[in-house]
C-alpha positions as CSV (number, residue, x, y, z in Angstrom):
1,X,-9.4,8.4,4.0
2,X,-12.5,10.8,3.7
3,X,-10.5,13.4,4.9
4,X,-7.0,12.1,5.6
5,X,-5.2,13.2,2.7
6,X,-6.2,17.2,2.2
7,X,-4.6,19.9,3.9
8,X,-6.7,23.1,4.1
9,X,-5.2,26.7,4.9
10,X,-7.0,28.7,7.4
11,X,-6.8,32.0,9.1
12,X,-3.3,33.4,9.8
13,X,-1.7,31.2,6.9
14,X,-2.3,27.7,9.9
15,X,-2.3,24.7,8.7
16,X,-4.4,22.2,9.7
17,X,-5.3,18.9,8.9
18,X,-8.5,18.2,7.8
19,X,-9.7,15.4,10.5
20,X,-9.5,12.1,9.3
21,X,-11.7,8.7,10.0
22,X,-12.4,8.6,13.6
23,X,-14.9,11.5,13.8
24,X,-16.7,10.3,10.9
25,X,-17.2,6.9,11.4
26,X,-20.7,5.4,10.1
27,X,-23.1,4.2,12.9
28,X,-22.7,0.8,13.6
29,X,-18.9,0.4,12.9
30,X,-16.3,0.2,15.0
31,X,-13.8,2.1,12.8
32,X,-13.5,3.6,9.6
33,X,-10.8,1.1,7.7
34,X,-9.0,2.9,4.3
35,X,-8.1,0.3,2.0
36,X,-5.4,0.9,-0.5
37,X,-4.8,-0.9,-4.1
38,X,-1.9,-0.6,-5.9
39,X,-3.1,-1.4,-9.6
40,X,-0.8,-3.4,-12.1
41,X,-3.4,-4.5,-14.3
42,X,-7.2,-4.4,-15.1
43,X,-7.8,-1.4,-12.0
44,X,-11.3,-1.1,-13.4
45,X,-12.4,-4.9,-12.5
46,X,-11.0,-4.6,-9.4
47,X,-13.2,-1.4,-8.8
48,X,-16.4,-3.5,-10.2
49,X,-15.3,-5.6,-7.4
50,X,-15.4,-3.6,-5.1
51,X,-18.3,-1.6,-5.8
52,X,-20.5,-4.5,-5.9
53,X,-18.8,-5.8,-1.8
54,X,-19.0,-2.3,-0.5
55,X,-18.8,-1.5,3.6
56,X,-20.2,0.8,5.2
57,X,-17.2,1.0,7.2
58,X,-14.5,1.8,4.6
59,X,-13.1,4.2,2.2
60,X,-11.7,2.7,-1.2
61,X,-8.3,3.9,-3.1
62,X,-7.2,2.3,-6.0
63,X,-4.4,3.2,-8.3
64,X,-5.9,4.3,-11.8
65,X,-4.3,3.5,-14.7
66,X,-1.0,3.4,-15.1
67,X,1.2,6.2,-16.6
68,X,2.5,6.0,-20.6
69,X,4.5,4.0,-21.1
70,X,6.6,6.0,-23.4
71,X,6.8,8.9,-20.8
72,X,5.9,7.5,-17.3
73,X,5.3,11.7,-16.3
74,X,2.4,12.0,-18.4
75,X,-0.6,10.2,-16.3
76,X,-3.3,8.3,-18.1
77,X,-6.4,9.9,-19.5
78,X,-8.7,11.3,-17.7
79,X,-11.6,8.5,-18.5
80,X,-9.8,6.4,-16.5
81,X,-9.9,8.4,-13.7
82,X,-13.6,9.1,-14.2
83,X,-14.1,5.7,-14.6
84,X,-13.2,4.6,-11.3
85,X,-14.9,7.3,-9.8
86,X,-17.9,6.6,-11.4
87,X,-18.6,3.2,-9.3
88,X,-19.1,4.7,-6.2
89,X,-18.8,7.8,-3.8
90,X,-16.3,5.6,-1.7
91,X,-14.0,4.8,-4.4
92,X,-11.6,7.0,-5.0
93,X,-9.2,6.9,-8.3
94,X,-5.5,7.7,-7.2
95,X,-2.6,8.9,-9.4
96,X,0.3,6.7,-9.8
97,X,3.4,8.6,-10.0
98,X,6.2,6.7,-11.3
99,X,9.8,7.7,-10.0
100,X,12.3,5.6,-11.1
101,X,10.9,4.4,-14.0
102,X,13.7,4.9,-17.6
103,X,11.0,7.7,-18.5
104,X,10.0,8.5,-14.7
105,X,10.5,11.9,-12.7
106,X,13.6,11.2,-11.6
107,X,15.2,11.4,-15.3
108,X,12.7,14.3,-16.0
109,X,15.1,15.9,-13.6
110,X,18.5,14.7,-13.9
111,X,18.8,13.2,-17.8
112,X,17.9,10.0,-19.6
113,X,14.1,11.8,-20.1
114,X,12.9,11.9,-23.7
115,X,11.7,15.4,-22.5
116,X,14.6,16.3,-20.9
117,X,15.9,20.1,-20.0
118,X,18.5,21.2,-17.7
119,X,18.1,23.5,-14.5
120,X,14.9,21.4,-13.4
121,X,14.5,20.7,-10.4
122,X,12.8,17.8,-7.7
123,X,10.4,20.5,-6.1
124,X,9.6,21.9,-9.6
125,X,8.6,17.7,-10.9
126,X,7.1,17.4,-7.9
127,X,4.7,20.5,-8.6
128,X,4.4,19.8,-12.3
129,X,2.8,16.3,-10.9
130,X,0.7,17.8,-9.4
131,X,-0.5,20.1,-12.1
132,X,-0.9,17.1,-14.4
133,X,-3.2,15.4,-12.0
134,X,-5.5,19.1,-11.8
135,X,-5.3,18.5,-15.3
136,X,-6.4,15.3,-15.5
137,X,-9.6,16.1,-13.3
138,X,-8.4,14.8,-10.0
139,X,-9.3,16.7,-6.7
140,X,-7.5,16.3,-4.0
141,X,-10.3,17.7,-1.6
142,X,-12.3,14.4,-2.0
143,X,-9.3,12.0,-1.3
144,X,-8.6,11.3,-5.0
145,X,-4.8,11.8,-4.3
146,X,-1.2,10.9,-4.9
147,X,0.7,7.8,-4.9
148,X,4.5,8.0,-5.1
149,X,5.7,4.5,-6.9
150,X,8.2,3.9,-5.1
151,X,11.0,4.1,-2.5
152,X,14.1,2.7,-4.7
153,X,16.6,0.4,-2.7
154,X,19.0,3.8,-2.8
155,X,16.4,5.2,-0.5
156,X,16.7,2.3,1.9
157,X,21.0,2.4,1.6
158,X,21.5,6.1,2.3
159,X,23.1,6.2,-1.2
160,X,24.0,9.5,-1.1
161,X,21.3,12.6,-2.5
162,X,18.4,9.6,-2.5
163,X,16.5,10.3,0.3
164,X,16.3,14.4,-0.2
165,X,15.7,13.9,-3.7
166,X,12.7,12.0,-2.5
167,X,12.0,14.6,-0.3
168,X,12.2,17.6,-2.6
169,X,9.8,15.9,-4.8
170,X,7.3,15.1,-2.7
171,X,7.4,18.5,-1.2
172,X,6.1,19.7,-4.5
173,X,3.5,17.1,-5.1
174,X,2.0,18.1,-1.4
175,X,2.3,22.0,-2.2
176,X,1.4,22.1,-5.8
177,X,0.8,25.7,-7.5
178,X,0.1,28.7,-5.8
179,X,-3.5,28.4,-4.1
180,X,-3.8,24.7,-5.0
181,X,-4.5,22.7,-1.2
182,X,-2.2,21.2,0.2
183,X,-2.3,17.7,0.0
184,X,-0.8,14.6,1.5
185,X,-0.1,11.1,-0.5
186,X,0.9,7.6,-0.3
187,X,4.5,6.2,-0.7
188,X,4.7,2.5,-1.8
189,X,8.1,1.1,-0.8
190,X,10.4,-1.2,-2.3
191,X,10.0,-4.6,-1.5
192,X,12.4,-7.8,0.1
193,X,10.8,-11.0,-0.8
194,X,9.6,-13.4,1.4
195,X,11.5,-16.1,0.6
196,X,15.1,-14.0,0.8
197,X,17.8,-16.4,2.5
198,X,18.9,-15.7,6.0
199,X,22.1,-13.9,5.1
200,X,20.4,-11.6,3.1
201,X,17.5,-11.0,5.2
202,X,20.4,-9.9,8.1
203,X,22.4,-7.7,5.6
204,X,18.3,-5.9,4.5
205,X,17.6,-6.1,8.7
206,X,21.0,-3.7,9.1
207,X,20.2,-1.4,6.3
208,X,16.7,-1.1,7.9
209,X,17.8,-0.1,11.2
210,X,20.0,2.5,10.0
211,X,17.9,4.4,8.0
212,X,14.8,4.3,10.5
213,X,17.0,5.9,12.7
214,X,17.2,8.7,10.3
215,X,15.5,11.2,12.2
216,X,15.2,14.1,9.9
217,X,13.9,11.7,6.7
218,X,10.8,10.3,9.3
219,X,10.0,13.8,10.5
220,X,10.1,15.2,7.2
221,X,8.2,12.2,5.2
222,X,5.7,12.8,8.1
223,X,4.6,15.7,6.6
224,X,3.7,15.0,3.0
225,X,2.4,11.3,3.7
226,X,-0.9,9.7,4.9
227,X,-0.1,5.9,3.8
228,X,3.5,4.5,3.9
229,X,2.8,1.4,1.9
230,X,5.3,-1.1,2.6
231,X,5.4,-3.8,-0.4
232,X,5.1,-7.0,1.4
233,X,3.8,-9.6,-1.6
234,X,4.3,-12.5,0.6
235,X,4.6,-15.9,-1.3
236,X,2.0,-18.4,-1.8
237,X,4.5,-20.8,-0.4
238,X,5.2,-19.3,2.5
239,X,1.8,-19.2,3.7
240,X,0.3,-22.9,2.1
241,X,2.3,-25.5,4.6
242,X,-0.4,-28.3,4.6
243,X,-1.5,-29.4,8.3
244,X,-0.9,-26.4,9.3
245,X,-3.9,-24.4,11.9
246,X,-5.4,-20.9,10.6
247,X,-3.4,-19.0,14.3
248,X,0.0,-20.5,13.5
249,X,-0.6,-19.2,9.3
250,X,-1.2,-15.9,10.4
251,X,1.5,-15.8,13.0
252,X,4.6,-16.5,10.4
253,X,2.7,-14.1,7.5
254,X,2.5,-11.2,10.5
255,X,6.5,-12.1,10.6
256,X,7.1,-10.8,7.5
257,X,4.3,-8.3,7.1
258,X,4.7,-6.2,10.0
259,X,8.6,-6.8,10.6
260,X,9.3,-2.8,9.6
261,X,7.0,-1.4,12.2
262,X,7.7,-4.2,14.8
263,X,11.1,-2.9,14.3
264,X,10.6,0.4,14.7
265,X,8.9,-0.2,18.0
266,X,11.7,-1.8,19.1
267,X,14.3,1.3,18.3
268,X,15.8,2.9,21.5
269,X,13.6,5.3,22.8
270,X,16.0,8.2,21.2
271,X,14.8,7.6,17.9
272,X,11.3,8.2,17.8
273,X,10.1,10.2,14.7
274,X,10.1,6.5,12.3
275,X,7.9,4.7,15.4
276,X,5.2,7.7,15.0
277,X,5.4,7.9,11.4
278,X,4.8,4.6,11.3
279,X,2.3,4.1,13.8
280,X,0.0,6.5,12.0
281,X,0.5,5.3,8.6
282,X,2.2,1.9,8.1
283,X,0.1,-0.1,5.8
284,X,1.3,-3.6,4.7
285,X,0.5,-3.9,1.3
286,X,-0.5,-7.7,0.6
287,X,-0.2,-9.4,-2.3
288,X,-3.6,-10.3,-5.0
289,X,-1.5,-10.7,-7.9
290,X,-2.7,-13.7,-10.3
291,X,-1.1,-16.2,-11.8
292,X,2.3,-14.4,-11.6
293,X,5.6,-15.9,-11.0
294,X,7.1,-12.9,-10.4
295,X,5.2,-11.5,-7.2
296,X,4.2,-14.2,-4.6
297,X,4.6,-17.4,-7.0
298,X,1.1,-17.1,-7.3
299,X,1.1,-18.8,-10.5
300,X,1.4,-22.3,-8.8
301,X,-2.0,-21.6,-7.0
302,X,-5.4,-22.2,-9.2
303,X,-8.1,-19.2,-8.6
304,X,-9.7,-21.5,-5.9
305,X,-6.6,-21.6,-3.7
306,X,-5.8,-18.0,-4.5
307,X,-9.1,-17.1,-3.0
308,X,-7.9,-18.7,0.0
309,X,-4.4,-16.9,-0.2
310,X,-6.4,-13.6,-0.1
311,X,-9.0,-14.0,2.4
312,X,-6.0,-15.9,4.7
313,X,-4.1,-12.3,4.4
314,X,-7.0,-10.2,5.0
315,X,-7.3,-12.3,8.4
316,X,-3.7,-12.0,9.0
317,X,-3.4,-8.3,8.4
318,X,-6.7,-7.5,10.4
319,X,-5.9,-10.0,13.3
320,X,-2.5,-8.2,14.0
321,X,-3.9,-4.6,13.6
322,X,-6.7,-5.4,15.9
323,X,-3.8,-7.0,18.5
324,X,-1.3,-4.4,18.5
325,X,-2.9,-0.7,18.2
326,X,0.2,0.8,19.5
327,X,2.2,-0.5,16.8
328,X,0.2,-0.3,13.7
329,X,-2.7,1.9,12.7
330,X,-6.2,-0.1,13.1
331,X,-7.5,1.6,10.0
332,X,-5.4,0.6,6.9
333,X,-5.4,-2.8,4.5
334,X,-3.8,-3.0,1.5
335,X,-2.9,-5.2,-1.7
336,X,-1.3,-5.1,-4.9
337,X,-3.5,-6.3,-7.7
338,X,-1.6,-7.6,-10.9
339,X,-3.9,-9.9,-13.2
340,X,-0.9,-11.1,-15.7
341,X,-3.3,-11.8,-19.0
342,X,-0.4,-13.5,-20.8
343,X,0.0,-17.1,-18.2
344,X,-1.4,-20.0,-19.4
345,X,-3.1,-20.0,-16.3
346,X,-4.7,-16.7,-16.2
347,X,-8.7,-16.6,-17.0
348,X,-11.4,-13.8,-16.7
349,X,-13.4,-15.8,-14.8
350,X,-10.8,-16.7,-12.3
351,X,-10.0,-12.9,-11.8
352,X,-13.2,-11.9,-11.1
353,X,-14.0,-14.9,-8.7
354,X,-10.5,-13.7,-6.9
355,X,-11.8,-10.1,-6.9
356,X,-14.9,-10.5,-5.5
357,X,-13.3,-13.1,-2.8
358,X,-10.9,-10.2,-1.8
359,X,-13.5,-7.7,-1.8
360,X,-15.9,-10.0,0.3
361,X,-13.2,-10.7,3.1
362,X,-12.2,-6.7,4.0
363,X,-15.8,-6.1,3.8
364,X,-17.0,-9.3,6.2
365,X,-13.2,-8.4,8.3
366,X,-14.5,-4.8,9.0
367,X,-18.5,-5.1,9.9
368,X,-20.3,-4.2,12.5
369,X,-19.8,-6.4,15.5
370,X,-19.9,-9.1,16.4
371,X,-18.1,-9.0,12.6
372,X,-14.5,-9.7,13.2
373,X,-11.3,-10.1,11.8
374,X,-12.3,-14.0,11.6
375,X,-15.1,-13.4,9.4
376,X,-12.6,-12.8,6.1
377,X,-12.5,-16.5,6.3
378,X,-16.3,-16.7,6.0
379,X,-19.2,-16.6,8.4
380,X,-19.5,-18.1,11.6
381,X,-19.5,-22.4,11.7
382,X,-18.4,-21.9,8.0
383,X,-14.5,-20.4,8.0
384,X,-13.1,-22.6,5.8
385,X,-12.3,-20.1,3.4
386,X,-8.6,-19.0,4.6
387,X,-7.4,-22.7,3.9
388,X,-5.1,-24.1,1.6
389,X,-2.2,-26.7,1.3
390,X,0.8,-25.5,-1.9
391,X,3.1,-28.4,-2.4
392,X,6.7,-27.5,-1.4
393,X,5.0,-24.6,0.9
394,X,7.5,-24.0,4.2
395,X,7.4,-21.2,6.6
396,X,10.2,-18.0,6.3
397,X,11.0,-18.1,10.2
398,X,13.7,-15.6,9.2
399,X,11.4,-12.9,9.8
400,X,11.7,-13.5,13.6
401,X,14.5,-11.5,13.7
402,X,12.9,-8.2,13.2
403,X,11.0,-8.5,17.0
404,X,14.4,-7.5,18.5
405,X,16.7,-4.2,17.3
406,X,19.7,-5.7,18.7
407,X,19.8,-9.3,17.6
């Protein structure tokens, strides 16, 4: 987002959004495409990645380091900020800002925090964050923004408080101090797995519908957010159902991707301030963690097949985005990246090969025509690269559910 994520004052105290992609968009490409990486691991090698599989065509935001671990307020040095930025004019470092974290902003306000004081409150954290990240070099004015990590399940339930609490603090991370610009973020939320039974997957469907109907929260959110990041780490074995053609693939991964916006769409007409929110900034954020059992059961795939699993969501996420404008936003892709160093299974060299595979399909996906969404699979007479049988893979038809409100 070259411009999406600054606010700027102007005369008479207006504000204004800076504009974002479409007016800027570099000869020869169809769109401008902002692709978001949420960081768990090794952010640098993902940014060598990128760096070295650049388009022309898109911006590049990737989580920096994460917060310390002994206090998840205080954000990481600043080299690893500079570090990032270093690689290239379209990569832009991003603050993670950890919320429910034992040590996260949350408790900084309401107890548990080792630095703990009482009378704080969400709008101050919210501007203390955002004094940490001036602090650590970060400028907001040049996209290097905000991520908010994440939504908790509370948020989702309407426990009651979650959802202002949310609020309050993101209102201070977009305002900041006095005569800082205002400055819009990105929100990761929570996730449901893929493979979640049917019963469950109905009870999370009811939950949903509720709170996008929550017509203050949307209009509100809509303010302080550029990229709603909705954690969708598909698993490998509900993509990887040998016999199976590329279409049909991409069809039951869409399911689950996009089932929050295709919801939303579906809302009566009454409740209308989720649909736009999400229209302009629902981003799917697909999953390129390796080998971990916990997101994706990607540990069961060798780096070979998880090239595949990568460049078969890149098709996926681009093939539905180009399909249904007035649903999603054309410009956004996504993914979690989460080497895990400890599996057995885990090797530099495999993470890098899976880096540049990922990097290589959003950049082939995006290109100047006739580049297409089909190219993430590899070039023309050669798309074999989206491919790949798991044993025990099935398809999560559950998500079906989500194209109708009522049922």
């Amino acid at each position: 987002m070259r411009s999406l994520f600054c606010v700027v004052t102007v005369a008479a105290a207006l504000l204004v959004s800076v504009p974002s992609a479409g007016a800027q968009v570099p000869s020869g490409c169809p769109r401008e495409v902002d692709a978001v990486f949420w960081g768990g691991a090794q952010q640098f090698v993902l940014g060598q990645a990128l760096a070295a599989n650049l388009s022309p065509c898109a911006e590049y935001y990737v989580t920096s380091a994460p917060p310390v671990m002994a206090d998840r307020t205080m954000l990481a040095f600043r080299a690893r900020f500079d570090e990032l930025r270093a690689l290239s004019p379209q990569i832009h470092p991003v603050a993670e800002i950890r919320w429910t974290s034992a040590s996260g902003w949350r408790t900084w306000v309401v107890g548990g925090h080792p630095d703990w004081m009482p009378g704080r409150t969400f709008y101050e954290a919210g501007v203390t964050a955002r004094r940490r990240m001036a602090q650590r070099g970060l400028d907001v004015e040049k996209g290097e923004t905000w991520a908010f990590n994440e939504l908790p399940s509370e948020v989702l339930a309407g426990a009651p408080g979650a959802r202002a609490e949310v609020l309050e603090f993101m209102r201070g991370l977009y305002d900041g101090d006095p005569g800082m610009p205002k400055a819009r973020g990105i929100v990761f939320n929570l996730w449901v797995p893929s493979t979640t039974d049917a019963t469950e997957v109905a009870a999370y469907k009811t939950n949903l519908r509720a709170w996008l109907t929550d017509e203050a929260f949307w209009s509100e959110l809509d303010r302080y957010v550029d990229v709603f990041a909705h954690e969708v780490y598909v698993s490998a074995l509900s993509w990887g159902v040998g016999g199976t053609e590329l279409p049909r693939r991409a069809k039951r991964l869409n399911e689950y991707f996009q089932h929050m916006a295709v919801l939303a769409d579906d809302a009566p007409k009454s409740f209308q301030a989720a649909r736009d929110f999400l229209h302009r900034t629902y981003l799917p954020l697909a999953n390129a963690a390796w080998p971990h059992s916990g997101i994706g059961d990607t540990h069961l795939l060798d780096d070979k097949l998880m090239q595949q699993f990568v460049s078969a969501q890149v098709y996926a996420l681009r093939r539905f985005a180009e399909a249904y404008p007035r649903i999603v936003p054309q410009g956004l892709i996504g993914f979690g990246w989460a080497p895990v160093m400890q599996s057995p299974d885990y090797s530099p060299e495999g993470r890098d090969r899976i880096a540049a595979r990922l990097a290589r399909a959003i950049r082939d996906s995006i290109g100047e025509p006739p580049s297409t969404f089909k190219d993430a699979c590899g070039p023309f007479g050669e798309r074999v690269l989206c491919d790949g049988d798991v044993p025990g893979a099935e398809f999560d038809t559950v998500w079906s559910i989500f194209d109708d409100w009522d049922d």
